[in-house]
N, C-alpha and C positions, 0 to 999 in steps of 0.2 A: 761747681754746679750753679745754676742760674738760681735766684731766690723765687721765683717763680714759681719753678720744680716742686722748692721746698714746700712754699706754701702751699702748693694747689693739690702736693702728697698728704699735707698736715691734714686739711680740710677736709678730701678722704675720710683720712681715719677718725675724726672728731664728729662729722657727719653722723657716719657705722656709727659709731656708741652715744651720739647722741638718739638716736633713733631705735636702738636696743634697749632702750631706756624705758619704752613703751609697751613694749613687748612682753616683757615681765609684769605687768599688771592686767593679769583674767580674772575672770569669774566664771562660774559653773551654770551651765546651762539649764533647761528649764527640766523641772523632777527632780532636783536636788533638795528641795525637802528647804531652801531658805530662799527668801523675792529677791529679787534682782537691787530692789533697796536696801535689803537687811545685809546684802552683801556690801554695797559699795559700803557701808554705815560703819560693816565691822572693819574694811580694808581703807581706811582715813589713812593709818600710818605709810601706807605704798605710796597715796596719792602724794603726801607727805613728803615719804623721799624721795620720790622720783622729780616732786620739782625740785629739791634742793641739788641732786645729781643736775638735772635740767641748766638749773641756773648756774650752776658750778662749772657746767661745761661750756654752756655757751659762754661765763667770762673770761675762760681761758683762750676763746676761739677768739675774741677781740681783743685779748692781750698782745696774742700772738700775732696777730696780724698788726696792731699797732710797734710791736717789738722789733719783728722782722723788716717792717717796710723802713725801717731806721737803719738798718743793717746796707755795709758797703758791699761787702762778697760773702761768699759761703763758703768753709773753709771744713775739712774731714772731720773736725772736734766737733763743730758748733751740729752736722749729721749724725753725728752719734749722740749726743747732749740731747739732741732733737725728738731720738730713738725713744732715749729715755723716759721721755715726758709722754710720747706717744705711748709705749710701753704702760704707762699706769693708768692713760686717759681710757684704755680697749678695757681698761679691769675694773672701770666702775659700774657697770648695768651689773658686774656679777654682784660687787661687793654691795647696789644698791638691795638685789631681789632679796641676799643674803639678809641683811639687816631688818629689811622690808618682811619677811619670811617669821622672823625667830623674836622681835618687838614684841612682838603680843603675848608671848609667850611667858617674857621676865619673871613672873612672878607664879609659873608653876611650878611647884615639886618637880624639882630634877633640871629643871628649863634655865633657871638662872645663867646658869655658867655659859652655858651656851649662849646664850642671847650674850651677853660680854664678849665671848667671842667674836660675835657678828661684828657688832659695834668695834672691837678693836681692827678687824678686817676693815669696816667701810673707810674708819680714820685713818688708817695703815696707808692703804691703796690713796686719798687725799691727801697724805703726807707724802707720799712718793710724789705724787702729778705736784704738790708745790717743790719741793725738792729739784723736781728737773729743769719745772721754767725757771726757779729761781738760779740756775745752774746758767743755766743760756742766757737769764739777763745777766750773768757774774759775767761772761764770756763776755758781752758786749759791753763792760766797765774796763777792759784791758787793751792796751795797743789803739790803733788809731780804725775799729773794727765799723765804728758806726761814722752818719756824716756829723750827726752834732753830738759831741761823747758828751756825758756831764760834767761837770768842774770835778777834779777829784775832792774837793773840799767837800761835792754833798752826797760823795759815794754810799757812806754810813747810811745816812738819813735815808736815801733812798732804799736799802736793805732794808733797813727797821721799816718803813712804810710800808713798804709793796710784801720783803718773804715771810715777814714779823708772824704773817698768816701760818706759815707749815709752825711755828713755836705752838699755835693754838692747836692744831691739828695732834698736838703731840701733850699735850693738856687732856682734852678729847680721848685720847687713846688711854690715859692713865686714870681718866674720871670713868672711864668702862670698867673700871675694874670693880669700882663701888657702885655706879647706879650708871645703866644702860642709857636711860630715859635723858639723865643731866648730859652724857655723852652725845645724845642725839639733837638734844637742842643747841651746845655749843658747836656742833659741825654746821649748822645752820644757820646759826648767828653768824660763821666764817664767810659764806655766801653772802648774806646780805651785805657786809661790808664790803665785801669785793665789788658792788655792784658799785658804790661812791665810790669807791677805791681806783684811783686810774694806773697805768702803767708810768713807770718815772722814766719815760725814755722821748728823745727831742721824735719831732716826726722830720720827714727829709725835706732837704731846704728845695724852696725853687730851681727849677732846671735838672735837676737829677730824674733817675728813670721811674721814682716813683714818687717825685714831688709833679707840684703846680708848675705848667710851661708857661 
């Protein structure tokens, strides 16, 4: 398959869920009994998540794109690997509304546990999406798959840099169990480093069909 294909199917679907993202945060119309201030005021935690989904996705959309245009050919693994990633990226508007939904809750009689659950779902589903791209960058660490591979000598280093993220992701999921709140802030703090955070992959040299002519 042309990489093309790949990319411009990824895109697609990162699009979709980046834009379902928005969707999930309403408010109730006029005769509800609370202003249209006292709403937004009490719904901080949506705004909340929805940028760190926000942000979380669109850095996987320029990962991706810088990963791929490094890539020589598209081979059946690296399509399903692909799946994968795609696979978890369609499941964060649910697992953001989810989280977004059950937050305020934490600390009602009965509500606790639930809200941990939420929390455990949204880092679940971001441990999955780091888990796949980290999968397709493994794929482009093997064989002669990209134009400028890395040295195998800073193979490691680059894992620790770049998927060292999904380890946090799975911190996150295990601090849900104790307090939702510290859970929610360490998924966010994963995002902002991502944003300093670059892909460890060469971009393609001159003369190829997605370098400088």
């Amino acid at each position: 398959m042309d990489r093309s294909r790949l990319e411009a199917f990824s895109d697609g679907v990162i699009a979709v869920a980046i834009t379902l993202l928005a969707l999930n945060i309403t408010v109730e119309g006029p005769g509800h009994g609370t202003s249209l201030a006292g709403q937004l005021h009490g719904r901080w935690y949506a705004f909340l998540a929805y940028l760190i989904s926000f942000l979380t996705i669109g850095i996987i959309w320029v990962n991706h794109h810088a990963l791929v245009r490094s890539i020589k050919a598209v081979d059946r693994m690296l399509l399903f690997l692909n799946l994968v990633l795609l696979m978890f990226i369609v499941l964060i508007p649910f697992a953001t509304a989810t989280a977004a939904d059950y937050l305020p809750d934490a600390y009602l009689p009965g509500e606790g546990w639930s809200t941990k659950v939420a929390m455990m779902i949204w880092g679940g589903v971001f441990l999955g999406m780091s888990v796949g791209f980290g999968a397709i960058f493994e794929w482009t660490l093997h064989g002669q798959r990209v134009y400028q591979p890395l040295p195998p000598e800073k193979h490691w280093a680059a894992r620790v840099r770049f998927v060292g993220g999904g380890l946090v992701y799975v911190i996150a999921i295990l601090v849900a169990y104790f307090n939702a709140y510290a859970s929610f802030a360490i998924i966010g703090l994963v995002a902002v480093y991502y944003i300093f955070e670059r892909t460890p992959a060469s971009p393609a040299p001159p003369g190829s069909p997605d370098g400088d002519s």
